[in-house]
C-alpha positions in Angstrom: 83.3 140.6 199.3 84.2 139.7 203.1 84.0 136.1 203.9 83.3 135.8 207.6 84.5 132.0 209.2 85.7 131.4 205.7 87.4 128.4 206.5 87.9 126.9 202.9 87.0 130.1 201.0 83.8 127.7 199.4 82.1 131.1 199.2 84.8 132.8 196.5 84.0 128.8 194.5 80.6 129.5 194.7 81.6 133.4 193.4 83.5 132.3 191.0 80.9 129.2 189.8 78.0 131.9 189.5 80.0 133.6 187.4 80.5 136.8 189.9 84.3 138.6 189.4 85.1 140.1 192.9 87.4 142.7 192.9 88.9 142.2 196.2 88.0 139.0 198.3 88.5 139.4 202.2 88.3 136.0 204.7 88.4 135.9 208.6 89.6 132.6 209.0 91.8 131.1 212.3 92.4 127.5 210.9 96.0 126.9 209.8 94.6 124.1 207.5 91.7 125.9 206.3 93.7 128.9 205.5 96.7 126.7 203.3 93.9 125.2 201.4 91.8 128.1 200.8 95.6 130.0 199.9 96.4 127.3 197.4 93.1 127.3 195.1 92.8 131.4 196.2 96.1 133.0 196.6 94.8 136.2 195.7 92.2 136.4 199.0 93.2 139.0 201.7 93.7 137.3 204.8 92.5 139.5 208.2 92.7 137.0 210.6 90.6 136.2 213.9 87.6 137.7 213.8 87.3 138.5 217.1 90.3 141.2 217.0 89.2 142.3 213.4 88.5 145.9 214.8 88.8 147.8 211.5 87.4 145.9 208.7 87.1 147.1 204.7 83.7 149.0 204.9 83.5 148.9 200.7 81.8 146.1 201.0 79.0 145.0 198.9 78.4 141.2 200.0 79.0 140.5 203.8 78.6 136.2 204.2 79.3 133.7 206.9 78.4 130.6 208.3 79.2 131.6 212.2 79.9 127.9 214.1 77.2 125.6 215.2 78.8 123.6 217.2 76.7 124.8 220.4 73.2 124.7 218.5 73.3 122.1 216.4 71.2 118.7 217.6 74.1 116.4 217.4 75.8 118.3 220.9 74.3 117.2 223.7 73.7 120.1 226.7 74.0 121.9 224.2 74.5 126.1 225.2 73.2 127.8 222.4 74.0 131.6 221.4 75.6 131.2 224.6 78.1 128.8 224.4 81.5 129.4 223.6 81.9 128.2 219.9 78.2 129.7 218.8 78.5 133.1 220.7 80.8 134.1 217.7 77.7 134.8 215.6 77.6 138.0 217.6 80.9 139.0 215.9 79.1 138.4 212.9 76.9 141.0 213.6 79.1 143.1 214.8 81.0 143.0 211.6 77.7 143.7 209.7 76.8 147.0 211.7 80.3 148.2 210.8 79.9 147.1 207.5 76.6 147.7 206.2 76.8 145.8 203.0 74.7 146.0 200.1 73.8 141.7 200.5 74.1 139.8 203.0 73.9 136.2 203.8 74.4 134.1 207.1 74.1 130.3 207.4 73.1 128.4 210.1 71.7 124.6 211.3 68.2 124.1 210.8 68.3 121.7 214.4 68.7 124.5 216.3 66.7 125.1 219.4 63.7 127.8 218.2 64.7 130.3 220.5 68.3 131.1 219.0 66.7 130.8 216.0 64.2 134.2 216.5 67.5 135.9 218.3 69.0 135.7 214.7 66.0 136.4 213.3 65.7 140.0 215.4 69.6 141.0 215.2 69.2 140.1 211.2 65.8 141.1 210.3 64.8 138.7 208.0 63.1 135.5 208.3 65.3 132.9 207.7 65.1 129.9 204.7 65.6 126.6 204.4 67.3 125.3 202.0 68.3 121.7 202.1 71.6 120.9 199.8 69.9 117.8 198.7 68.2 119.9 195.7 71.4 120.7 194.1 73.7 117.6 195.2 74.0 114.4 196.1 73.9 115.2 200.2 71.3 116.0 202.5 72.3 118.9 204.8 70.0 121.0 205.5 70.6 124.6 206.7 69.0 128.2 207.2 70.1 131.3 205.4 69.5 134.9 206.7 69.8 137.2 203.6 68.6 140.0 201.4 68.9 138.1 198.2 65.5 136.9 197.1 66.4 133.8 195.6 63.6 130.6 194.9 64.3 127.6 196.0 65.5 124.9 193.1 64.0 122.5 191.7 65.2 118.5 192.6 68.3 118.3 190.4 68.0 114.3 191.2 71.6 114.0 191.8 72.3 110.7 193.8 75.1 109.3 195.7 76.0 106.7 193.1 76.5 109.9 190.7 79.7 111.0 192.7 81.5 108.2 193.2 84.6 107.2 192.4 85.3 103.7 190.5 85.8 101.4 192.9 89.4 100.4 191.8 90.5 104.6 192.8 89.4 103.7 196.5 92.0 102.6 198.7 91.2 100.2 200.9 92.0 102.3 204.0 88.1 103.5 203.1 87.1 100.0 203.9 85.1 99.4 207.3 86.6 96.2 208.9 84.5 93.1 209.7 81.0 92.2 208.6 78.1 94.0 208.9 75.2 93.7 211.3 71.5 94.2 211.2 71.5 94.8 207.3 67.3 95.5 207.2 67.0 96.9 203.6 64.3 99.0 204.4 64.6 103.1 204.3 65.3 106.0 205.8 64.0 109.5 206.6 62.0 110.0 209.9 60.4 106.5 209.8 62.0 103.5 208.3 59.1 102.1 205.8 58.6 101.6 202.1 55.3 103.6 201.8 57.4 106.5 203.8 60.3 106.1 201.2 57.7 106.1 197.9 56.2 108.9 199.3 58.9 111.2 199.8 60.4 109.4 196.5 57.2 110.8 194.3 57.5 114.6 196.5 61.0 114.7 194.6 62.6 115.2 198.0 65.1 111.8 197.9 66.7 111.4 201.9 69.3 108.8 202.2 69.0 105.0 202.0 69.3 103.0 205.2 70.1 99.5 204.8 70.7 99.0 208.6 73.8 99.6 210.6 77.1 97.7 211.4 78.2 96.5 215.1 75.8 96.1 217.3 74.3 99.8 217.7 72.8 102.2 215.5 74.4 105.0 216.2 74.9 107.5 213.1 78.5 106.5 213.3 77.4 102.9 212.7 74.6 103.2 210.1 75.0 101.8 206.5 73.1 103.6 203.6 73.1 102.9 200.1 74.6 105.1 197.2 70.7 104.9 195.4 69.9 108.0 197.8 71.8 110.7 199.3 75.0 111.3 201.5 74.4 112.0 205.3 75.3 115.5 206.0 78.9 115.6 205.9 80.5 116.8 209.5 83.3 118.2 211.2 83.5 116.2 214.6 85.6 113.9 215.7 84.6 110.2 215.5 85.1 106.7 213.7 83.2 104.9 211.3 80.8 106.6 209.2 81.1 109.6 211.5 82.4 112.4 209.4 81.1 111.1 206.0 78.2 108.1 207.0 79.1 104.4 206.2 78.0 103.1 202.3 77.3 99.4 201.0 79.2 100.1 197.4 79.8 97.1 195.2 80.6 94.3 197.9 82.2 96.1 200.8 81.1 99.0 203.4 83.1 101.5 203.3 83.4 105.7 203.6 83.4 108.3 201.5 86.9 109.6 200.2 88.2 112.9 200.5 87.2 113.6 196.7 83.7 112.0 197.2 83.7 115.0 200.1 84.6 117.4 197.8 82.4 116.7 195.0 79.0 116.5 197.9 80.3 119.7 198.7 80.1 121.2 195.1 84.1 121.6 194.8 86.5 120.4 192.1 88.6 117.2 193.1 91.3 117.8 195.4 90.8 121.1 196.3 91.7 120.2 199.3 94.9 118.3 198.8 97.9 119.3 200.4 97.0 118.6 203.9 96.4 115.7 205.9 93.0 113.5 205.1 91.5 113.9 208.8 92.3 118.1 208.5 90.6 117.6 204.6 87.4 115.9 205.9 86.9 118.1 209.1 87.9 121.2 206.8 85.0 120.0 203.9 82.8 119.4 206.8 83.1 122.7 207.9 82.0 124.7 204.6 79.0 125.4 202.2 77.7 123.9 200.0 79.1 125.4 197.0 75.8 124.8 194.7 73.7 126.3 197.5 75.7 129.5 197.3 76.2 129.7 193.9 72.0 129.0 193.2 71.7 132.4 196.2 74.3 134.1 193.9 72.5 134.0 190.5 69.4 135.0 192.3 70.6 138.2 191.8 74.4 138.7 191.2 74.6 136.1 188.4 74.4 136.5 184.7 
């Protein structure tokens, strides 16, 4: 297996979660964090470095996977440059990699926000249509994402698994988590395109749960700002830079508003509790922020590696 962008190595998890013995597991990784974390819980996985000078890469390859960087296509980047920008234009070593490669499966993951014309250049240079496959089936958070591969796989059913069911007891959460002063604007009311009750009973009787918006704190609403409850999902976990609720979202649990901990992170993102310790918390949240999904992989996996 060849991990392209591997950052935390959440695809050999998901490998080893489907049950899937690799016999050798090579990662193209450039974070220092990333790679000490992923070393720690993998010390076995053959490190080749930048992928940008990785000019002779193992061809036995029978699953080639990556999720190249989104930074320039996702929705959240304003002016955003697409396949063109700096950070994004790295998919093209992704493929690259693949016509050297020619691997048995495949499997490249993307943003679902991004602009429809990147989205049919991926399309072309991978020649598949993509799917969509939103993590809130198989966890607690909603983060939804596109996957190019040759694994037929059928999307899960609703596995109901809520916010609440992740947490941590309230006397294990420092109070670092804790947002300081009171909240603002609390409206009770919900959360998915539209804010209404008939929206949220609606989606509630689809089986498709969002997140729970009980209004925000300060006096904006920006996603940094906004309070959910843990009766719905997580927002989508992210990378960027930020304060408040912006890496993890903001959540009204027990009687104070706070964010998520690095092991609430950890289990949104399908991996065992601290697997990511060892390393400062801001490199542990951008690092989680960064991965897959591990019960999205593993469900792709089964499909047709699995037992």
């Amino acid at each position: 297996m060849l991990s392209l962008f591997d950052g935390i190595s959440c695809a050999r998890q998901a490998l080893i979660e489907a049950g899937v013995q690799a016999d050798a597991y090579y990662a193209s990784e450039v974070d220092p964090k990333a790679i000490q974390i992923a070393m720690k819980n993998h010390p076995d996985t053959i490190q080749l470095g930048d992928v940008r000078t990785l000019e002779d890469p193992p061809t036995a390859i029978d699953l080639l996977i990556g999720g190249s960087p989104c930074i320039d296509l996702s929705i959240a980047k304003a002016n955003r440059q697409g396949l063109e920008g700096i950070h994004s234009s790295l998919f093209w070593e992704y493929i690259r990699i693949f016509r050297i490669v020619k691997p048995r499966w495949f499997i490249l993951e993307n943003v679902a926000s991004m602009p429809k014309k990147d989205r049919d250049i991926i399309t072309q240079e991978m020649g598949v249509e993509p799917v969509l496959f939103d993590a809130s089936l198989v966890s607690a958070q909603s983060r939804k994402r596109l996957f190019w591969t040759n694994i037929r796989f059928q999307l899960p059913a609703d596995q109901g698994i809520l916010l609440r069911n992740i947490l941590q007891p309230d006397a294990e959460v420092d109070e670092s988590m804790t947002i300081n002063g009171k909240s603002f604007c609390l409206t009770a009311s919900y959360h998915k395109v539209g804010e209404s009750q008939a929206e949220y009973e609606h989606n509630k009787k689809k089986s498709q749960r969002t997140m729970v918006k009980l209004g925000h704190i300060s006096n904006t609403d920006g996603q940094a700002n906004r309070v959910y409850s843990p009766e719905g999902k997580s927002a989508t976990l992210s990378a960027n830079s930020g304060g408040g609720g912006a890496k993890t979202g903001l959540y009204q649990i027990q009687s104070r508003i706070r964010k998520l901990t690095p092991i609430e992170c950890e289990r949104l993102q399908g991996l065992p509790d601290d697997y990511t310790a060892g390393v400062p918390k801001t490199h542990r949240y951008k690092c989680l922020g960064n991965g897959f999904c591990v019960p999205v992989i593993t469900h792709i996996l089964r499909s047709r590696l699995g037992p």
